[in-house]
GUVEXTOR-66270 format. One line per 2 residues: number of its first residue (from 1); for each residue x, y, z of C-alpha. Coordinates in Angstrom, 2 decimals, always signed. Layout:
N
NUM	X:Y:Z; ... .
END
This chain:
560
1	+0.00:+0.00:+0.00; +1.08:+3.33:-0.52 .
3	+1.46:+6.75:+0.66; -1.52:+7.87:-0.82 .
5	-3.73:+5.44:+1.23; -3.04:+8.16:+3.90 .
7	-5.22:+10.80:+2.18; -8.45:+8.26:+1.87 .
9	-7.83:+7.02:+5.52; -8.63:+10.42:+7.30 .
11	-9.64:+12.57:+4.79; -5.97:+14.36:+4.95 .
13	-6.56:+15.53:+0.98; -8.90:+18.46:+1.86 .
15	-8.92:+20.90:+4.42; -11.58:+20.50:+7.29 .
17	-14.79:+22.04:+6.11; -17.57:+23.47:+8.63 .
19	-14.78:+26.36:+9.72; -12.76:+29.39:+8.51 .
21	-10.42:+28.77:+10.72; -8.22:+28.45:+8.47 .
23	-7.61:+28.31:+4.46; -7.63:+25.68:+1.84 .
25	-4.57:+23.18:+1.78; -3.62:+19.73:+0.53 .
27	-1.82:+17.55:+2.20; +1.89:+17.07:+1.27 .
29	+4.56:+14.10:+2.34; +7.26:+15.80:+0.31 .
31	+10.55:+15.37:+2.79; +11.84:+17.94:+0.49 .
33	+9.21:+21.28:+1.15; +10.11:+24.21:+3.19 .
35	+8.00:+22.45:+6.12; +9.76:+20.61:+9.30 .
37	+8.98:+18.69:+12.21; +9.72:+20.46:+15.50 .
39	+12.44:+19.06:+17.22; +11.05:+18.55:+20.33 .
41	+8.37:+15.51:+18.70; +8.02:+12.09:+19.89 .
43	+10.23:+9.17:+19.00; +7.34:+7.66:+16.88 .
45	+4.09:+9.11:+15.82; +3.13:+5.51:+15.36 .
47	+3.46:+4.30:+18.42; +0.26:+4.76:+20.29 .
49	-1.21:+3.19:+17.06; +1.03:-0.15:+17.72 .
51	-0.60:-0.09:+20.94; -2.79:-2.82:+18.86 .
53	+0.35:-5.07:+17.80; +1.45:-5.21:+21.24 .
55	-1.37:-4.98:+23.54; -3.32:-8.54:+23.06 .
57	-7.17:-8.90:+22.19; -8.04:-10.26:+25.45 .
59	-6.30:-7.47:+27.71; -7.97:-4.96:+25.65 .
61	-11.56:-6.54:+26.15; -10.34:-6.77:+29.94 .
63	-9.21:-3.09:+29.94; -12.87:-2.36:+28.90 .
65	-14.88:-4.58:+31.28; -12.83:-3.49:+34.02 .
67	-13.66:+0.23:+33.09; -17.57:-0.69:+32.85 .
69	-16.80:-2.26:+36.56; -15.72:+0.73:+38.06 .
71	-17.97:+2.86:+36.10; -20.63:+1.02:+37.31 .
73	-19.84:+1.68:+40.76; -18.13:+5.36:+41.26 .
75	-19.01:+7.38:+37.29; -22.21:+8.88:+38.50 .
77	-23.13:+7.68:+42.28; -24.15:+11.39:+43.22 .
79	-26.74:+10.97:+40.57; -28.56:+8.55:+42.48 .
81	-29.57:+11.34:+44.60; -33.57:+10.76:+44.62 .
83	-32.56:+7.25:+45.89; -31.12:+8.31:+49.24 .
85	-32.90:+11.26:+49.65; -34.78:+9.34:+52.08 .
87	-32.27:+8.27:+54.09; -30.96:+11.70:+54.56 .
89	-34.54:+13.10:+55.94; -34.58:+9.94:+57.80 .
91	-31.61:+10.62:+59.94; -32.28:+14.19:+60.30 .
93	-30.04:+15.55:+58.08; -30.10:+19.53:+58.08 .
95	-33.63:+19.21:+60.17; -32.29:+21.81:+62.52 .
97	-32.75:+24.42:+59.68; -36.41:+23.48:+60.11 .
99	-38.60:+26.01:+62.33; -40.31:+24.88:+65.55 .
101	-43.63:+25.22:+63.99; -42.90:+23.40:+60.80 .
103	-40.88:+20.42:+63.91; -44.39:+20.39:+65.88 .
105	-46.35:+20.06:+62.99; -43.75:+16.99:+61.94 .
107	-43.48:+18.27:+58.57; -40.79:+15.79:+56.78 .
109	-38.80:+17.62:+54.86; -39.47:+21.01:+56.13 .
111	-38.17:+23.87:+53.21; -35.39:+25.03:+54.37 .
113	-34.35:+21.00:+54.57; -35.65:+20.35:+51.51 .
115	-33.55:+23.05:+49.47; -30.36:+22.37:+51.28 .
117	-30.56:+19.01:+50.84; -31.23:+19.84:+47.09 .
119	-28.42:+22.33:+47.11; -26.12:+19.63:+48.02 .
121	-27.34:+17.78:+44.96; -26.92:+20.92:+43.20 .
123	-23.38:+21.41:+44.11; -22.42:+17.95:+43.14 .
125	-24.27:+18.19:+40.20; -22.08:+21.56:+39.61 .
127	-18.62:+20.18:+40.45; -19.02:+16.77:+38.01 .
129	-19.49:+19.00:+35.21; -17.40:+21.82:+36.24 .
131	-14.64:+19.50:+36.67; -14.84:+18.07:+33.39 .
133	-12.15:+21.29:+32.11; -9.31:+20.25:+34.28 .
135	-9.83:+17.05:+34.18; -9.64:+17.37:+30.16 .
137	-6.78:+19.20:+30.21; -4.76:+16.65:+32.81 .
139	-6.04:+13.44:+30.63; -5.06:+14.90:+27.10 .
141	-1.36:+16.06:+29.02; -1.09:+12.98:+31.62 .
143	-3.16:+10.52:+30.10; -5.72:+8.21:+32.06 .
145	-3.94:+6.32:+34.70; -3.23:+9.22:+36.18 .
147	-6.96:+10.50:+35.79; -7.95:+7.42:+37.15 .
149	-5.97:+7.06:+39.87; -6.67:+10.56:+41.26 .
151	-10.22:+9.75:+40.76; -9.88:+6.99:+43.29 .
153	-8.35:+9.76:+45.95; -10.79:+11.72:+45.89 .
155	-13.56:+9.12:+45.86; -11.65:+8.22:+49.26 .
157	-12.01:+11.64:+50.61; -15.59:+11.92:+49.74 .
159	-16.62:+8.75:+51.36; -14.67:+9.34:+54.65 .
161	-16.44:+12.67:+54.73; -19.31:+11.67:+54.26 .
163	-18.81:+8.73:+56.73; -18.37:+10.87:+60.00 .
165	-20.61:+13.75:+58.54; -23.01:+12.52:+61.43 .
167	-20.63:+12.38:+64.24; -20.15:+16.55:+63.68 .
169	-22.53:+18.65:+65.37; -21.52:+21.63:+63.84 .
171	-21.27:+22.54:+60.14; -22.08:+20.74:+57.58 .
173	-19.61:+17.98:+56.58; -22.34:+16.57:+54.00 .
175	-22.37:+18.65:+51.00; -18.37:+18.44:+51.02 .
177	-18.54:+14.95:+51.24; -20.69:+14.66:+48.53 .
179	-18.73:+17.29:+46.48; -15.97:+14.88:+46.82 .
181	-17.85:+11.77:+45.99; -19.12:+14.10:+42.60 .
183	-15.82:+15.28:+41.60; -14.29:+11.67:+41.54 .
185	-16.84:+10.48:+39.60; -16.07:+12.29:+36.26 .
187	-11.99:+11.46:+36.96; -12.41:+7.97:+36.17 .
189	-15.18:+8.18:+33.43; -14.22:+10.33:+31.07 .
191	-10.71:+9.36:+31.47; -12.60:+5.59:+30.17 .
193	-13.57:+7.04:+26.94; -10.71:+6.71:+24.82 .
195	-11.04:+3.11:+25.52; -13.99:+3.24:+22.64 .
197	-10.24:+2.90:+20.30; -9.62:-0.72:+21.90 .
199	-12.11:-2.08:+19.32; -12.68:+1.11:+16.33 .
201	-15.64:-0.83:+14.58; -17.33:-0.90:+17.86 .
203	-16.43:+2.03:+19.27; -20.23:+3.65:+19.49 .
205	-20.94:+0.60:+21.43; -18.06:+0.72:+23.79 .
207	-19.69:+4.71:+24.42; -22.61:+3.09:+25.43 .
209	-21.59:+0.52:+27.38; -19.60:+3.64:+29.62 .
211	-22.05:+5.90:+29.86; -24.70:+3.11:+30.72 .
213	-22.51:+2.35:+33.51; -22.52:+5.51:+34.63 .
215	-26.61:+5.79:+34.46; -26.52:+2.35:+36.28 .
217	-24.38:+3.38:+39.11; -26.89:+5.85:+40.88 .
219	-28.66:+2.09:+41.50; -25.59:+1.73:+44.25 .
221	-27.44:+4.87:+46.64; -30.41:+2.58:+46.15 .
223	-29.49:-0.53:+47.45; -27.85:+2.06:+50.21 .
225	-31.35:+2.55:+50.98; -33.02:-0.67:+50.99 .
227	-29.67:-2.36:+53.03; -30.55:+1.05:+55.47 .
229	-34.21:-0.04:+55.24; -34.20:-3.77:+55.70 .
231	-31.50:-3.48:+58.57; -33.69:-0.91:+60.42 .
233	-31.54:+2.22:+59.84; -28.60:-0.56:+61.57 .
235	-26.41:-0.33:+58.56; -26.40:+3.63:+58.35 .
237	-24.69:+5.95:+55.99; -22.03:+6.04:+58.07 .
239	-21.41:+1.95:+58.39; -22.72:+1.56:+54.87 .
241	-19.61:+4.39:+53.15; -16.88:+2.90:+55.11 .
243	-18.05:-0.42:+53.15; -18.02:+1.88:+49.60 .
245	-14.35:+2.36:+50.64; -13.64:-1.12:+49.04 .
247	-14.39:+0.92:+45.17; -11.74:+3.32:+45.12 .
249	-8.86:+0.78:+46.26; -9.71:-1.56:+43.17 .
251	-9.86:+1.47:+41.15; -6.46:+2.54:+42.45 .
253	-5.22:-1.16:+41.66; -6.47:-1.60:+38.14 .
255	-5.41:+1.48:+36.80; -1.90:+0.69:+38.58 .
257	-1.74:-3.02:+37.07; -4.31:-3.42:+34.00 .
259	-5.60:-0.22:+32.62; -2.92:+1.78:+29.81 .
261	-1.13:+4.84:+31.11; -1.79:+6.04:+27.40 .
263	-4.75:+7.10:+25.56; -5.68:+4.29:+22.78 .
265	-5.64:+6.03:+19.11; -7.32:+4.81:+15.89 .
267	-5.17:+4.63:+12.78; -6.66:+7.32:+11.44 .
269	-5.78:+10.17:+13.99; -2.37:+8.84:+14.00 .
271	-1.96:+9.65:+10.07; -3.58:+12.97:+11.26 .
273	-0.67:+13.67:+13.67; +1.98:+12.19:+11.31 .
275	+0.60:+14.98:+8.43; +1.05:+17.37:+11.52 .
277	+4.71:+16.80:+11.66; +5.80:+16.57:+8.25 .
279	+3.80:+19.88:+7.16; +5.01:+22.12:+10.54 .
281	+6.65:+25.08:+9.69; +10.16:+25.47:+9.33 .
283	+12.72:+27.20:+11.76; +13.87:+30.26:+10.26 .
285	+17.35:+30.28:+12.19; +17.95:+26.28:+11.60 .
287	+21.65:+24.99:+10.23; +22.25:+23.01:+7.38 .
289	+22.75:+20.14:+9.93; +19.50:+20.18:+11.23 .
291	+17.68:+20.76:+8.56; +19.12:+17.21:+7.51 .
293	+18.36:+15.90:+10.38; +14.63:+17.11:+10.41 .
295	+14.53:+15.99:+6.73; +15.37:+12.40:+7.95 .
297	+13.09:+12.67:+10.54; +10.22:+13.59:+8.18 .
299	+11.28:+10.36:+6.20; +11.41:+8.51:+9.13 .
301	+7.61:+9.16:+9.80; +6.47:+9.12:+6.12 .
303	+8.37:+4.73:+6.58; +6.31:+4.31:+9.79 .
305	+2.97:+5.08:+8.83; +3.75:+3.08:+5.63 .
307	+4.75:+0.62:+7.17; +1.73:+0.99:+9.75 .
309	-0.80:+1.30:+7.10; +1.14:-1.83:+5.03 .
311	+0.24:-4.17:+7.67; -3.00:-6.01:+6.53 .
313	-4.54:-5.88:+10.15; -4.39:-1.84:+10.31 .
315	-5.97:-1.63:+6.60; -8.87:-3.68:+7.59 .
317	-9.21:-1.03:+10.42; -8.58:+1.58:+8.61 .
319	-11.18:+0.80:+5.94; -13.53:+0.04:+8.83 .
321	-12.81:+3.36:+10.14; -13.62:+5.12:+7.14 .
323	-16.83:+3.45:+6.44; -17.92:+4.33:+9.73 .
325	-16.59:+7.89:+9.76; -18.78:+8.12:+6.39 .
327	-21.57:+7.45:+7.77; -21.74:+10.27:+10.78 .
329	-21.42:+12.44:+7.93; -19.95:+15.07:+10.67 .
331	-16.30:+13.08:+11.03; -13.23:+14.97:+10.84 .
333	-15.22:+18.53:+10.79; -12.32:+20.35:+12.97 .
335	-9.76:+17.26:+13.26; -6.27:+19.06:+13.40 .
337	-7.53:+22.35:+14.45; -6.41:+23.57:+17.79 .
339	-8.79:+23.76:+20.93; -8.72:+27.61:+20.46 .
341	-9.51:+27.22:+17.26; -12.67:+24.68:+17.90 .
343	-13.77:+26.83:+20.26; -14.52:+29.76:+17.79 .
345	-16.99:+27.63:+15.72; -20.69:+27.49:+15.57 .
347	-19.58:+23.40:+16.01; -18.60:+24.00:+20.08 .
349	-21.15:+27.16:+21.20; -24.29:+24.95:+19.41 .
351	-23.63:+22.23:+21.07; -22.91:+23.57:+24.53 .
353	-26.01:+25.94:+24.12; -28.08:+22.27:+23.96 .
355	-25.88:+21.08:+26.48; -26.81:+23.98:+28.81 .
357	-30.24:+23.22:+28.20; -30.53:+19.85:+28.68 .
359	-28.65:+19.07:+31.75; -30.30:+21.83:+33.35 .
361	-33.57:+19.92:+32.80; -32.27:+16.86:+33.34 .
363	-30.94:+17.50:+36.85; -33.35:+19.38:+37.79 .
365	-36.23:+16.55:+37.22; -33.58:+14.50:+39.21 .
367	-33.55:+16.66:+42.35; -37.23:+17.32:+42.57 .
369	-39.35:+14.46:+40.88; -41.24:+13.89:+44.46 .
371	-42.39:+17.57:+44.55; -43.28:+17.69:+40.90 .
373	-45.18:+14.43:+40.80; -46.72:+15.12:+43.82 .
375	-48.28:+18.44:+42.72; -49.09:+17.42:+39.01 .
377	-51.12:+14.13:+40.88; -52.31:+15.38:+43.63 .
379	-51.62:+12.63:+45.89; -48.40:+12.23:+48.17 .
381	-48.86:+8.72:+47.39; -49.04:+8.12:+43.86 .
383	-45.37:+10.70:+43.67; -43.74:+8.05:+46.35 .
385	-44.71:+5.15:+43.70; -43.37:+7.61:+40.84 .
387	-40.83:+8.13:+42.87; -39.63:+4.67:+43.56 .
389	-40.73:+3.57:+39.98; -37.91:+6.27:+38.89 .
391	-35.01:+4.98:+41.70; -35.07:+1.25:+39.99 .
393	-35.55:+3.14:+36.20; -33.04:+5.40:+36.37 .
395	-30.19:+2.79:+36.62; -31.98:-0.14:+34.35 .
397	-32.71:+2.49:+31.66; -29.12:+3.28:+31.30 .
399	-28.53:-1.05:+31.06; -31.32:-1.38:+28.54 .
401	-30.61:+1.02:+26.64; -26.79:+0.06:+25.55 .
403	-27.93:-1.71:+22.72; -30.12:+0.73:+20.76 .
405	-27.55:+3.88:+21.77; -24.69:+1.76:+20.41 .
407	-26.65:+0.56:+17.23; -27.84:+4.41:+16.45 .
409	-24.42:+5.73:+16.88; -22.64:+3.38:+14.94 .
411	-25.55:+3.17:+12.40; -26.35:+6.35:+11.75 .
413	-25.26:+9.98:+10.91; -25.04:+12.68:+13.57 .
415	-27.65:+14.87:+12.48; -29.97:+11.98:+12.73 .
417	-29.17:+11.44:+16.41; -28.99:+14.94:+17.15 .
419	-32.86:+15.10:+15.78; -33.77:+12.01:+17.80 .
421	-32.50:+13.80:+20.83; -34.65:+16.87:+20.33 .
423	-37.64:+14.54:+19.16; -37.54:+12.85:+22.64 .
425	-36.77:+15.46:+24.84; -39.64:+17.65:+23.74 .
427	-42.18:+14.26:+24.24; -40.43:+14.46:+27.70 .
429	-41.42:+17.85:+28.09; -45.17:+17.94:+26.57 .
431	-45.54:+14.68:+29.52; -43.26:+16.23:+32.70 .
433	-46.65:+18.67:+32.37; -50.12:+16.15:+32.31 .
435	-51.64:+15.19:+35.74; -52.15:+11.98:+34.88 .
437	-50.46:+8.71:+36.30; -49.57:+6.74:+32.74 .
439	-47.93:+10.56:+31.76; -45.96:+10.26:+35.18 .
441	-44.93:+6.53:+34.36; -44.18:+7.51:+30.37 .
443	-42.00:+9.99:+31.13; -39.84:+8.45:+33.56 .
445	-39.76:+5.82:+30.93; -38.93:+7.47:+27.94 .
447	-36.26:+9.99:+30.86; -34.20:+6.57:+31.76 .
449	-33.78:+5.82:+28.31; -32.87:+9.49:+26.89 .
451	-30.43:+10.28:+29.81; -27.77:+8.09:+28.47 .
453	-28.95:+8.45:+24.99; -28.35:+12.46:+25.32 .
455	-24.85:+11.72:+27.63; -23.80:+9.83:+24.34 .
457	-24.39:+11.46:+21.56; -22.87:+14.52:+23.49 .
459	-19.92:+12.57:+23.86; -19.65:+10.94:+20.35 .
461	-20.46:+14.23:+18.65; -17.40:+15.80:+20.32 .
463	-14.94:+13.29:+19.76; -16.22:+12.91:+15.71 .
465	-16.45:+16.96:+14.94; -12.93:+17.69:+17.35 .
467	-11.17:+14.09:+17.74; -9.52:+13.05:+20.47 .
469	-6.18:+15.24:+20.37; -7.89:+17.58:+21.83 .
471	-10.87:+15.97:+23.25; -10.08:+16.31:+26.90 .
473	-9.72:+20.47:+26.97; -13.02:+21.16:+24.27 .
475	-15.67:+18.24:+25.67; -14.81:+19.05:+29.30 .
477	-15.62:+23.29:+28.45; -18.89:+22.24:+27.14 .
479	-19.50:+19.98:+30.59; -18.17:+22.66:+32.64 .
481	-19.71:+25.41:+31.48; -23.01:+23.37:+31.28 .
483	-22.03:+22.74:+35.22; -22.49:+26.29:+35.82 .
485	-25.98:+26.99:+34.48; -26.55:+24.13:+36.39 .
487	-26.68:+27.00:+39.51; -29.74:+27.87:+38.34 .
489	-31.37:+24.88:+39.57; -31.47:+26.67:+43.34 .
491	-33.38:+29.50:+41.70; -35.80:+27.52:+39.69 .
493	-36.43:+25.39:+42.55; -37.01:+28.45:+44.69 .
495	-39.17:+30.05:+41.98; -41.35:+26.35:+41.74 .
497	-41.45:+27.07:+45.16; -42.35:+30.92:+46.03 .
499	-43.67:+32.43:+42.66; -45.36:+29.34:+41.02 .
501	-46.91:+27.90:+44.22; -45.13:+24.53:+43.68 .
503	-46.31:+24.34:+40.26; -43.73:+22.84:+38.08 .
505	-45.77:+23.44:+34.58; -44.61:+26.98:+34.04 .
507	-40.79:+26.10:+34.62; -40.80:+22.65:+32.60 .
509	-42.09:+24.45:+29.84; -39.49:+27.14:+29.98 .
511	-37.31:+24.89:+29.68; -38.92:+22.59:+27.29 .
513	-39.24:+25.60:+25.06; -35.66:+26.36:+25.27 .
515	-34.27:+23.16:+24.21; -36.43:+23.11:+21.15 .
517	-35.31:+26.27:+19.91; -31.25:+25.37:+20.22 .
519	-31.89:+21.39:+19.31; -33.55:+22.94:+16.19 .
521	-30.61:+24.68:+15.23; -27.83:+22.43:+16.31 .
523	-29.40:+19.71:+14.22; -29.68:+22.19:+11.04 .
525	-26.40:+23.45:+11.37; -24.71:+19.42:+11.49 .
527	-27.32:+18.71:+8.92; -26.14:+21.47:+6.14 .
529	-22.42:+21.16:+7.45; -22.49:+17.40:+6.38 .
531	-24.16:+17.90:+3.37; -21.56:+20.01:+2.61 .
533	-18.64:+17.67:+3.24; -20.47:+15.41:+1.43 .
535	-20.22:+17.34:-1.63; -17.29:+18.70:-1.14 .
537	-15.57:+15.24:-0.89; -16.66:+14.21:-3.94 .
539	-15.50:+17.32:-5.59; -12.17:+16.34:-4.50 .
541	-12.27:+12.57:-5.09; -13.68:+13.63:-8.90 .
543	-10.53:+16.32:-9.05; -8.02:+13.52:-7.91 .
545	-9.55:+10.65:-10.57; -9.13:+13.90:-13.31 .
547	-5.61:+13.57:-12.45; -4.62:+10.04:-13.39 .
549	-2.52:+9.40:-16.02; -4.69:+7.69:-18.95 .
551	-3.10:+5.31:-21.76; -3.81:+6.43:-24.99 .
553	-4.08:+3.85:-27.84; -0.46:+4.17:-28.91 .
555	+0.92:+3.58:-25.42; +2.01:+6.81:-24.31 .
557	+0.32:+8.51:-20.98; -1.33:+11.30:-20.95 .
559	-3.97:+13.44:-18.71; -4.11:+16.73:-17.23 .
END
C-alpha cells in the first residue's frame, strides 16, 4: 500500500470544512518542502497506534470490562440522589434548619431542609461538570492512569467525609462529602472514553456501554437505601460508606496493574498527527545540519505510517474506520484544528447551548421528581410510587438502553441522532406537564432511556467533529460550562417554590421551550455542514480521478 492510502484514511486531501479557521490546503509528504517537524516531537508518531500489535485482544476486552466495573460503581453515584434522599430526611439531616412550627407540625422535609438538601445535589451536580475542564486538560497532558488514579483519591475523601458527617454537630460535613464523591466520579469516566479505540468498529458501542454504567451506578445509593431499610436504619450511611471504601482501592489497583497509562488512538488520527509533523513550519534560524536531520526525521515518519498502514490488520481497520466515519457524515469537521480554534466555531457554542439546556432539565427533574409528581397528581402517594418507579428506572434504563444507543451511533449519521435527541426530549417535556399517572410513568420511561442516549451522543459528537487530540480540553468546556448553568437549579427550585406555588408546569415548559429552539438549530447546522462535506468530498475525489494518467491507444500517458 502506498502513501496515498493516507489521504483516503482520514480525509488528509482536503482541508476540514464546517470552519474558517483556516484556508484551503492539501496535504503534502514531500521530505523535500520548506516544512519541518519540530524538534522537540516524539520518537514515533506511530506508536500509540502499535498499541494494537502489542497490547493482546483479550487485555484490551479486559481493559474495557474493568472500566464498565468501576464505572458502574463510582461514574455517576451522586446521581442517584432521589434514591437516598430518604435516608438523609430519615436521619435528620439539616432538620435543625427546620422552624419549631414546621418540627411540631412533623413536617418531613421542612423547606429550608428540603432546598439544602437539594443544594447539596446541586453542588455535586455543579462540580461533576465543572470538573470536566481540568480534568480534560490533565487526561489529554497525563493521560488516564493518572486520571484514574486521582479519581480513586478523591472518591476516598468523599466517602470518609461523608462517613463521619453525622458524628459533627456543627457545620455541615455533608455537602463536602458529597462534592468529593461528585468530583471523583467524572476522573475515572471520562478518562474511560478513549477506551472506545480498543475495538474502532465498535467504538459507538463501547460509548454506550460507559455511559450506561454511569446511568446504572446511581442504583448503588439505592441498594444504600433498601440495606438502610431492611437493617432498620442498623447499617447507616455512616457503616454503609466505610463499606463503599472497598471501590476506590480496586480502582487505584487496576489502573496501577491493568488499565494503559496512554490514551488508545485509531489509525486514522495517527496519520492525522503524522501529516502534523511533516507539514510544521520550518525554523527560520535552523543549520544546514538540522535541517538534515529534520529531513530524515520527516522520512522517518512518512516509513512508519507506511509501514503501519502496510500491515493487513491496520488496513482492515482503517477501511472500517472510514466506512464508519462516512456514515456520521460530521467526522473529521475540525480534526487538526487547535482547541482555540474549535472553540470559535458554531460546532462548540451549538452544542454547549443544547448542552446547557438539557442538563439543566435533566438534573433538575432529578432533584425534585417527588415535589413535581406530587403536585401534578395530587396525591403524596401516587409521587412516592413515581418516585420509587424512577429509583429502579433510572439505573436499568441506562442497562437497557446500551444496545439501541450503540446501534444508532454506529448506524447512523449525527444529524440523525442529534434530531432524535430533540424529538424525545420535547415528548419528555409535553408529559413532565399532564396530571395523569400513565404521563408520570411515560415519562420516567422514555427519561431513563434518553439520559444516556443524550450523555452519548454529546460525547460521540465531540470526539467525531474535534477528535480526540484535543478531546479532553473542548468536551470538558462544554460539561463545565453546562455545570455552571446548572446554579440555576437553586433558583428555579425556589421560583417552583415561592412564585409558582409549587407548580412545576410553568418552569418545565421554559425549559422545554428552550431546548427546542437550540436542538432545532444544532441539528440544522450538522445537517447542512455534512451535506456540505459530502459534496465537497466528492468534488475532491472527482478532481483527484481527473488527475490520473490515462493510456492512450499508442501507449504513451497522458492526462491533465
Amino acid at each position: 500500500m502506498s502513501l496515498t492510502r493516507v489521504a483516503s484514511v482520514d480525509g488528509l486531501e482536503r482541508e476540514r470544512r464546517g470552519s474558517s479557521v483556516s484556508s484551503h490546503q492539501r496535504m503534502s509528504f514531500n521530505p523535500f518542502n520548506d516544512r519541518v517537524p519540530p524538534v522537540n516531537r516524539k520518537t514515533s508518531v506511530v506508536s500509540a497506534a502499535l498499541q494494537f500489535e502489542e497490547v493482546s485482544k483479550q487485555k484490551r476486552l479486559l481493559q474495557v470490562v474493568v472500566a464498565i466495573i468501576y464505572c458502574l460503581f463510582a461514574a455517576g453515584i451522586v446521581f442517584g440522589y432521589a434514591a437516598i434522599k430518604p435516608v438523609l430526611i430519615d436521619e435528620g439531616v439539616f432538620k435543625n434548619l427546620c422552624t419549631p412550627e414546621e418540627v411540631e407540625q412533623h413536617t418531613t422535609p421542612c423547606y429550608q431542609q428540603e432546598i439544602r438538601l437539594n443544594l447539596m445535589f446541586t453542588v455535586a451536580a455543579v462540580s461533576t461538570n465543572v470538573a470536566a475542564l481540568p480534568i480534560g486538560t490533565i487526561l489529554d497532558k497525563y493521560g488516564p492512569r493518572v486520571c484514574g488514579i486521582i479519581g480513586s483519591i478523591l472518591l476516598t475523601i468523599g466517602a470518609l467525609i461523608f462517613s463521619f458527617a453525622s458524628r459533627v454537630n456543627s457545620g455541615d460535613l455533608y455537602t463536602p462529602g458529597y462534592f468529593f464523591l461528585a468530583l471523583g466520579g467524572p476522573f475515572v469516566f471520562i478518562s474511560s472514553f478513549q477506551l472506545s479505540n480498543t475495538f474502532p468498529r465498535n467504538s459507538g458501542l463501547i460509548l454506550a456501554l460507559l455511559t450506561g454504567a454511569f446511568d446504572s451506578s446511581s442504583a448503588l445509593f439505592l441498594v444504600f437505601r433498601l440495606v438502610y431499610e431492611a437493617t432498620g436504619g442498623k447499617l447507616d450511611t455512616q457503616r454503609l460508606f466505610l463499606i463503599y471504601l472497598v471501590v476506590p482501592v480496586f480502582i487505584f489497583l487496576v489502573q496501577v496493574f491493568i488499565m494503559p497509562k496512554d490514551s488508545y488512538k485509531t489509525v486514522s488520527e495517527v496519520v492525522k498527527d503524522a501529516e502534523e509533523e511533516i507539514n510544521a513550519p520550518t525554523p527560520p534560524d535552523v543549520s544546514e545540519e538540522e535541517a538534515l536531520e529534520y529531513r530524515e526525521r520527516r522520512r522517518s515518519t512518512i516509513a512508519e505510517v507506511s509501514l503501519l498502514l502496510d500491515k493487513s490488520t491496520n488496513t482492515k481497520r482503517a477501511n472500517r474506520e472510514e466506512s464508519k466515519n462516512s456514515k456520521s457524515g460530521v467526522w473529521g469537521a475540525l480534526h487538526g484544528y487547535s482547541a482555540i480554534d474549535q472553540i470559535k466555531t458554531p460546532w462548540f457554542w451549538l452544542i454547549t447551548f443544547f448542552t446547557v439546556v438539557q442538563m439543566t432539565r435533566i438534573n433538575y427533574f432529578v432533584a425534585t421528581i417527588r415535589p413535581q409528581e406530587q403536585y401534578l397528581l395530587g396525591s403524596k402517594h401516587k409521587a412516592k410510587v413515581v418516585n420509587d418507579f424512577f429509583d429502579v428506572a433510572l439505573p436499568l434504563g441506562g442497562v437497557l438502553s446500551i444496545p439501541f444507543i450503540g446501534t444508532l451511533l454506529d448506524h447512523t449519521s449525527t444529524p440523525f441522532a442529534l434530531g432524535s435527541l430533540v424529538v424525545i426530549a420535547t415528548i419528555i417535556g409535553i408529559l413532565g406537564c399532564l396530571p395523569y399517572m400513565w404521563a408520570a410513568i411515560a415519562n420516567v420511561c422514555l427519561f431513563v432511556v434518553y439520559r444516556p442516549f443524550y450523555y452519548t451522543t454529546v460525547s460521540d459528537y465531540s470526539a467525531k467533529v474535534f477528535g480526540f487530540q484535543t478531546f479532553g480540553k473542548v468536551y470538558g468546556l462544554i460539561i463545565c460550562l453546562a455545570g455552571l448553568f446548572n446554579f440555576l437549579q437553586s433558583p428555579l427550585d425556589a421560583a417552583t417554590h415561592i412564585i409558582f406555588n409549587l407548580n412545576p408546569i410553568p418552569v418545565n415548559v421554559i425549559l422545554m421551550s428552550l431546548a427546542v429552539i437550540v436542538g432545532i438549530a444544532l441539528v440544522s447546522f450538522t445537517y447542512i455542514k455534512s451535506r456540505n462535506m459530502k459534496r465537497e468530498h466528492l468534488e475532491d475525489e472527482a478532481e483527484g480521478a481527473s488527475e490520473t494518467l490515462m493510456p492512450n491507444p499508442n501507449g504513451n500517458t497522458y492526462g491533465t
